[in-house]
C-alpha positions, 0 to 999 in steps of 0.5 A: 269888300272894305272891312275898317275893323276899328276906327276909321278915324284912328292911323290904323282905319285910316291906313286901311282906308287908304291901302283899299284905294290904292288901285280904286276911284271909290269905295264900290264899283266904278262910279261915286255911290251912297257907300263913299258918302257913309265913308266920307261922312264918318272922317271927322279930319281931312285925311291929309297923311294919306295919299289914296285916301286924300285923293278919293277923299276930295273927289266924293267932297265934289259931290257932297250937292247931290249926294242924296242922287247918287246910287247905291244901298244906303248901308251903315258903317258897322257893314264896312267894319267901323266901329268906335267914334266914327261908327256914332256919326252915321247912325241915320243911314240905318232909318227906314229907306222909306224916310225920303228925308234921311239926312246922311250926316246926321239928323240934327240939322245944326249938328251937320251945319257946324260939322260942315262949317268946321269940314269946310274950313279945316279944308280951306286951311290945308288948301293955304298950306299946300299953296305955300308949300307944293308936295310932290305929286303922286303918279302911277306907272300902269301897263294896259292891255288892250284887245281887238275883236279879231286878227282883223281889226286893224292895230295901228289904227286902235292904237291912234285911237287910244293915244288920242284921249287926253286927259289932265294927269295922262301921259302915254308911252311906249307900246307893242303888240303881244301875240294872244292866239290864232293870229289876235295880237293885243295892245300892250300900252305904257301910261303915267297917271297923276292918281288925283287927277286920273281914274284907271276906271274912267280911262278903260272906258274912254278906251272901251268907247271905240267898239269897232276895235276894242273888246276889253281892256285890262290892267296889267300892271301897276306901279307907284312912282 
């Protein structure tokens, strides 16, 4: 579990923060839930100098409209070891879970207006500098392991299925088939990830969706470029 230890706002929270992500899409689990908004709440700045923490940080901003739907205990801060100023900002997150109008950003209505009037232009002004002056992307090179049921499953044919998702930021490359035991071999596939754009997460699934061949997929390895 994410232990800040400090403040998430200062270089060192935001430095944990963004080495938590480097391998995740969110904060628990495999899909956006009530922990990424606690978190997202308590920056007080686009973190900007961090490129896991960015990407994460923008994709839960998508969800900001039905934040109050999506899954998950409704925890403090202090549970993922944050303390100091960001520690303050989400003391309503520990109200009664009863209360079904916890504001998760705050109590004081014009307190979170002007908190996101200033989230939202701080946002606008980075997406300005960043049209003037592209960075370089930020890819991942990562090695799945895909397993068929039996020695049965016909291989290539789960291969064409694999390599037939497409997705913004994907790009497949080579691939061989690995002996495992009693005549099973395992798809071993090459992909580049965009890590704004793609989720390793998201992609297992989309693999996983052809159950008449595949029985689970693994990361094998997973590399920065």
């Amino acid at each position: 579990m994410l232990n800040i230890g400090g403040d998430i706002n200062s270089d060192q929270g935001l430095k944990k923060l963004d080495e938590y992500l480097v391998a995740r899409s969110y904060i628990e689990g495999y899909t956006p839930s009530q922990s990424d908004i606690v978190l997202y709440g308590a920056l007080k700045n686009v973190p900007t100098k961090y490129s896991h923490a960015l990407r994460w940080y923008n994709h839960i901003k998508s969800y900001q409209s039905e934040k109050d739907k999506l899954p998950g205990v409704k925890k403090s801060l202090q549970d993922f070891g944050v303390t100091g100023s960001g520690a303050g900002a989400k003391t309503a997150a520990k109200k009664d879970d009863d209360d079904d109008d916890i504001d998760l950003f705050g109590s004081d209505d014009e307190v979170d207006e002007e908190a996101d009037k200033a989230r939202e232009e701080r946002l606008k002004a980075y997406a300005e500098k960043k049209s003037k002056k592209p960075g370089p992307i930020a890819k991942s090179n990562v090695v799945l392991d895909v397993k068929p049921w039996d020695d049965e499953t016909d291989m290539k044919a789960m291969e064409d299925r694999v390599r037939s998702i497409e997705m913004d930021g994907l790009k497949w490359g080579a691939s061989k088939l690995v002996p495992l035991a009693y005549g099973i071999r395992k798809l071993q596939i090459v992909c580049v990830v965009e890590d704004d754009k793609v989720s390793i997460e998201e992609l297992s699934e989309k693999i996983e969706a052809f159950e008449d061949f595949v029985q689970s997929v693994d990361v094998a390895a997973f590399q920065k470029i």
